[in-house]
N, C-alpha and C positions, 0 to 999 in steps of 0.2 A: 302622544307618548305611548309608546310598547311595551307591555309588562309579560311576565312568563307566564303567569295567570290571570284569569277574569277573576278568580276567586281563591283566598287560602283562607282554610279553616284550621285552626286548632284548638284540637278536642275531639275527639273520634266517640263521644255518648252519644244518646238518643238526639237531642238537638243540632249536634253539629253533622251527624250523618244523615240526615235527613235533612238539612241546608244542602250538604253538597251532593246526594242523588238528585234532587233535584235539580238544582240548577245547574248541572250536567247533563243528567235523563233526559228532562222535559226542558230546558231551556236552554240547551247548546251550549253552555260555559264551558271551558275550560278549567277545573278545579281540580286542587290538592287538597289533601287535608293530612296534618300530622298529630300526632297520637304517641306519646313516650310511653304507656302503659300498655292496655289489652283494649282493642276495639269492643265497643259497648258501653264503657264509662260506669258509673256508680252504679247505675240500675241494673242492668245484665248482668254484671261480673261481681259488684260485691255490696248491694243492696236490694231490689228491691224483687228479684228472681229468686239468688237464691234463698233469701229469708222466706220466702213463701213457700219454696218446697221446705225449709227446715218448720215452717207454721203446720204444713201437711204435716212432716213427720212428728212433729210435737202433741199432736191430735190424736195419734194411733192408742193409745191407753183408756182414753174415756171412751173410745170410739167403742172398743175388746170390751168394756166394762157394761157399755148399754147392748151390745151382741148377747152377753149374757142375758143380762136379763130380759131380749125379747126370743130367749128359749135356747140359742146355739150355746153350746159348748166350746167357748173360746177360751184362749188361754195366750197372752203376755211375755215370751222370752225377754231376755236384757239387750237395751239397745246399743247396735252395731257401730260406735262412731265411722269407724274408720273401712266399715263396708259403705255408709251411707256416704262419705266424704270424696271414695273412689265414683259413687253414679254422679255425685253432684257435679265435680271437676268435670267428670265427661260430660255432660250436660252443659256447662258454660263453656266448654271448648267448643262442643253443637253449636249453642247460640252464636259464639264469636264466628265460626269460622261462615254464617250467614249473615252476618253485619260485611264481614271481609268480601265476598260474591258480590252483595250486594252495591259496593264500592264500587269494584274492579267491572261489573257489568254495567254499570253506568258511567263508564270510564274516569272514576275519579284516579288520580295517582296518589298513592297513600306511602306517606312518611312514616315507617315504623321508629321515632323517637323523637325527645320535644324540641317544641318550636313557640321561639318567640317574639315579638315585635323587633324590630328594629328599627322601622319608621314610618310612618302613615302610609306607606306602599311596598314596606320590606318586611321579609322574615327571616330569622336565622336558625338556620337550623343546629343540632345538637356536633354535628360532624362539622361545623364553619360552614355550611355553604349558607350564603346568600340569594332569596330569591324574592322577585318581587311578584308584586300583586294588586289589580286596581281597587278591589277589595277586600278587608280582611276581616274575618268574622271569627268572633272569641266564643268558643262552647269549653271549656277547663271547668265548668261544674262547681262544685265545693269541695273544702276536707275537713273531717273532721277536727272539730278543737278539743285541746287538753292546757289545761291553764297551766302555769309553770309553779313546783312545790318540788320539793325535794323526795324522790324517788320515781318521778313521772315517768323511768324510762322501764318502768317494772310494768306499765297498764297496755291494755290494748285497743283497739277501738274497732269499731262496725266494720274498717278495710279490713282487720287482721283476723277475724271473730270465726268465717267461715275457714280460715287456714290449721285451723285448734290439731296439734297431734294428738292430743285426746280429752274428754269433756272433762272439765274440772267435778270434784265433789263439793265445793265451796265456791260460789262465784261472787265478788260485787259488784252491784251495779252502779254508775252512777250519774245522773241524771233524773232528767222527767218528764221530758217531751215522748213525743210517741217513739223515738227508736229504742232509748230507755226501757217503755212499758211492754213494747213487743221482744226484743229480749228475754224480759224477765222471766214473762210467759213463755216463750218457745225451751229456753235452757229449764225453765221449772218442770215441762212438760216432757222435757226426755230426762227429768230425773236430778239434777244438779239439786242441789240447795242454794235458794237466791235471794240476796240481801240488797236492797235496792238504797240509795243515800241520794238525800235531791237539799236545797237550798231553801227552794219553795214548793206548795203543794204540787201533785204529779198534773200533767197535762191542762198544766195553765194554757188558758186562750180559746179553749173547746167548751162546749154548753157545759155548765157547772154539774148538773143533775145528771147526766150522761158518765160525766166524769168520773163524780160521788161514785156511780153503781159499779162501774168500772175496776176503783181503785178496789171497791169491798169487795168484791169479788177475788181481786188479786189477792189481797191479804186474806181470804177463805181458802184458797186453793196452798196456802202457804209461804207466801213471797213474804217475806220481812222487812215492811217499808218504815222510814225511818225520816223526814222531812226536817229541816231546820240543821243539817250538815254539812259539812265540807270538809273537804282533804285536807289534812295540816301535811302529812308526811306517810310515805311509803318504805318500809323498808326488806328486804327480802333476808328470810331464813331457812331453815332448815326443814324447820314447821311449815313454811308460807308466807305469805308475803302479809306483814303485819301492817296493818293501815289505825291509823291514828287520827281521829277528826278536830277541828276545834275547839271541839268541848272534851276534850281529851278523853273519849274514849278511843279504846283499841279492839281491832278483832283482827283474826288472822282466816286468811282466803288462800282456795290454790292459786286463785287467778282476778285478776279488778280488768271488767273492761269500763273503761271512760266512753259516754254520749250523753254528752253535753251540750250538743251541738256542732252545725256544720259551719264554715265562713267560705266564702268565693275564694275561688281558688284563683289567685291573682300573685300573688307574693313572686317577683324575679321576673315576670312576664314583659316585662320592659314597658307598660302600660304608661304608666308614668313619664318615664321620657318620652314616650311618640306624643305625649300632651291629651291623654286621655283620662277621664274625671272620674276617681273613684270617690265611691264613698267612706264615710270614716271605717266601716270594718270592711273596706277590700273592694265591693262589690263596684263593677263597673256601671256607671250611670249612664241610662239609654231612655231616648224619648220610646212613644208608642208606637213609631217602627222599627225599634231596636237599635237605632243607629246613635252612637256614643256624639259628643259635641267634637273630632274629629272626623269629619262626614265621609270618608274612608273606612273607616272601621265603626263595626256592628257587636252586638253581644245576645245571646240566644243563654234561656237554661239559668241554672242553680248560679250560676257565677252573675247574674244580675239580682239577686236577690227579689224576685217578684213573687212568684209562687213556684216554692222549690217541688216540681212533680215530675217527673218523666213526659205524661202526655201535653204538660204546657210547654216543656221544653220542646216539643215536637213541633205542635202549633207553631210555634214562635220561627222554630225553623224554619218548616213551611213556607209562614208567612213572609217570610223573610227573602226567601228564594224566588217566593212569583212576585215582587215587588219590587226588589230590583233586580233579577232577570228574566221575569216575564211578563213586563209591562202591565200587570194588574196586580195593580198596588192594595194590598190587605194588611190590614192592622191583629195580631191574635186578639181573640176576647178571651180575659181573663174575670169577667162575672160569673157568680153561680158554677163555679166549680167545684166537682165533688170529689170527695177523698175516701179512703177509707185505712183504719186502724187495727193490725191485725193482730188485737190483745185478745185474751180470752175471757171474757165474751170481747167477739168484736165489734168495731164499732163504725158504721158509717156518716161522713155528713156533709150536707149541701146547705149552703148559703147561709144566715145570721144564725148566729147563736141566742137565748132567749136574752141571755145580758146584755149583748150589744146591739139587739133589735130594741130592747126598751129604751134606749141611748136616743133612739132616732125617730119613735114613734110610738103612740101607743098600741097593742099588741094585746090577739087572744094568743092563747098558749091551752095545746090539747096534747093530754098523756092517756099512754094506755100500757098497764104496768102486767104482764101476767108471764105463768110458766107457758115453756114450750111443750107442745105434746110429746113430742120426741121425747126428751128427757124426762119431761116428766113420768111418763108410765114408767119410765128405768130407774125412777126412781130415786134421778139428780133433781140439784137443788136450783138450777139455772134459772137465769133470768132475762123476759125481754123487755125493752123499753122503745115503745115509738113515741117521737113528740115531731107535733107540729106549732109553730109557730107565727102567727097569721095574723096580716095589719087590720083594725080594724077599720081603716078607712080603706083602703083598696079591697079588700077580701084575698090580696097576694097572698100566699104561702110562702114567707120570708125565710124560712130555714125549715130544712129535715133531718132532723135527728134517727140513726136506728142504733139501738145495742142488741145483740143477739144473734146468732150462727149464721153467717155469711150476708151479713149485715150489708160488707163490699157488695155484692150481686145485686140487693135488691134499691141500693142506693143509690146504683148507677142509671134505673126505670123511673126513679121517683123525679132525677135532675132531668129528663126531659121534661116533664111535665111542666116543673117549677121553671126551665130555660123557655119554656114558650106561653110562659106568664098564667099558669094555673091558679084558679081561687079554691078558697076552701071549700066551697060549694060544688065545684067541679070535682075535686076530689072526691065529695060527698055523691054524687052524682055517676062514679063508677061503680058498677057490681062490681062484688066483691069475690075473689076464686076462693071455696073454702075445702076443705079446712087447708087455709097456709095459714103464715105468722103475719103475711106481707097487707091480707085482708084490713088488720085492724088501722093502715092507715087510709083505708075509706070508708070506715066506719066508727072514728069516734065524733058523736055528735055536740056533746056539751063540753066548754072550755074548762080545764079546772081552776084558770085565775086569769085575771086582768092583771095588765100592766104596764 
């Protein structure tokens, strides 16, 4: 049988573009991919890019305040939204229009609108056309959820948040996962006033003690968290958009953004009738080579619910593409992946947490609590936290914890170590570069607790 491609992708992020360079590039396919939005997907266009230049620019104030006090004469104007908002758009138009090159030079044909199943070997496109494919491989990502309550259509969420015609003086937030807590920070840090409302404690699921330092620190800088709420009702005035919780309090904001969380983005995708297996909230069910119980179609990225990150969804791509079209078959590894959180302080981490590593074994656990030099001569109050966490029957270094000033950087040195099965002792066993912060995790010696 003849198909018009060896491969269609739909979904043009990180994961599905890198499925289809590749097995285009390097493995002679023939591949489409279609994209109803802006090449890039959540990360590039409106998650994980520009929220780091808006972390940069949320940073400029403390940054002017320790200028001072190591002698310059600095000084703070009011910040520019809507100067920073024209470099930022140019900037994701930069990034897209190199995701677009990098298509079109690896001869993929790209559908600028969506596309969706029609049957284990079809796709339809947004225009009617019908095409097939021996292949179909799903990268659609997530979107964000907002629960339904009467006024929902007042909030906005992490898609809409970089589009702001101008930064509100009132913000809520509401949530408590890490897009939540990075949020609160970035909009607190150019000046908004921000009110955070979550259900349960903030950043459930992360080492608790990492967490703790975290949260206190947000509520020192100002952020007004508030745990144990939820939205009854929204309603928009004159004053602002008056929100009203369960327990019937009321405050009025210029603006509520909802992060709450993301679901796979699955909804209308025709998934379902080609006979493929989702799970109860969306997500498409795939073994360890990705491939759905439909053995035609594959799923890559955020819309499988495994580990929602840009560089696993890459992997996964990858993986995906030399395995079945270039005859060496690779499964992604998804152990010992590191993340990071870019709250202020932020926060890095690789593998168990101390709660879920006591779950599974018993465990030393090594903290080293102190100020940064940086800040501290200027005279802030900051805080860092390294902890290790380490089996005592293996001497593995089961997780690393960092909170403290690009925490991401040095988190990303520590998961080699820990990916190629480093012991505590090994650790202990590197000299140490001084003076950094990064020192103190090869040089704390004694545990501070069993468990």
């Amino acid at each position: 049988m003849s198909f018009d491609y060896d491969l269609f992708v739909i979904g043009g992020g990180s994961g599905g573009v890198r499925a289809a360079r590749i097995a285009a590039a390097e493995h002679g396919a023939k591949v489409a991919l279609a994209e109803e939005y802006r090449m890039g997907g959540t990360c590039v266009i409106r998650g994980c890019v520009p929220k780091k230049l808006m972390v940069f620019a949320s940073s400029m104030p403390t940054a002017v305040e320790e200028a001072r006090a190591y002698g310059w004469q600095a000084e703070l104007g009011a910040f520019d939204w809507t100067g920073f908002r024209a470099r930022l758009d140019a900037e994701l138009d930069r990034l897209e229009a190199i995701y677009r090159r990098g298509q079109s030079g690896a001869g993929v044909t790209v559908f600028d609108q969506r596309a969706t199943v029609a049957s284990p070997h079809e796709v339809r496109l947004a225009d009617g056309q019908v095409v097939s494919a021996k292949h179909i491989l799903i990268a659609t990502g997530g979107t964000p959820f907002v629960p339904e309550f009467d006024g929902r259509e007042h909030v906005m969420t992490s898609n809409e948040i970089f589009k702001m015609e101008a930064l509100p003086k009132r913000i809520l937030i509401v949530g408590g996962g890490y897009i939540a807590c990075e949020f609160a920070c970035i909009l607190e840090g150019l000046g908004t006033g921000v009110t955070l409302w979550n259900r349960s404690p903030l950043l459930r699921g992360f080492d608790a003690e990492c967490r703790d330092l975290i949260v206190e620190k947000m509520a020192a800088r100002g952020i007004a968290i508030h745990t144990g709420l939820v939205v009854q009702h929204i309603k928009k005035t004159e004053a602002g958009l008056v929100v009203t919780a369960g327990d019937g309090r009321s405050e009025t904001f210029d603006a509520v953004l909802y992060a709450t969380g993301r679901v796979p983005n699955t909804a209308g995708l025709g998934l379902t009738e080609a006979g493929v297996t989702l799970a109860p909230n969306g997500a498409v069910t795939v073994d360890a080579w990705s491939q759905t119980n439909v053995p035609s179609i594959y799923a890559v990225g955020d819309v499988t619910d495994r580990i929602a990150l840009t560089p696993v969804a890459i992997r996964e791509g990858h993986a995906f593409a030399d395995t079945v079209f270039g005859a060496t078959p690779r499964q992604a590894d998804h152990e010992l992946v590191a993340s990071a959180v870019f709250t202020r302080p932020e926060f890095g981490t690789c593998g168990l947490s101390e709660e879920a590593a006591r779950e599974i074994e018993p465990v030393e656990v090594y903290v080293s609590a102190f100020r940064p030099m940086r800040s501290a001569f200027a005279g802030g109050d900051e805080k860092v936290l390294m902890k290790l966490v380490v089996s005592k029957a293996t001497r593995r270094v089961l997780g690393c914890h960092i909170v403290a000033p690009e925490a991401g950087e040095m988190i990303q040195l520590a998961a080699i170590a820990m990916k190629m099965g480093a012991t505590k002792e090994q650790f202990d066993a590197t000299c140490a570069v001084h003076p950094t912060m990064a020192e103190e995790l090869v040089t704390m010696r004694k545990p501070v607790r069993h468990a």
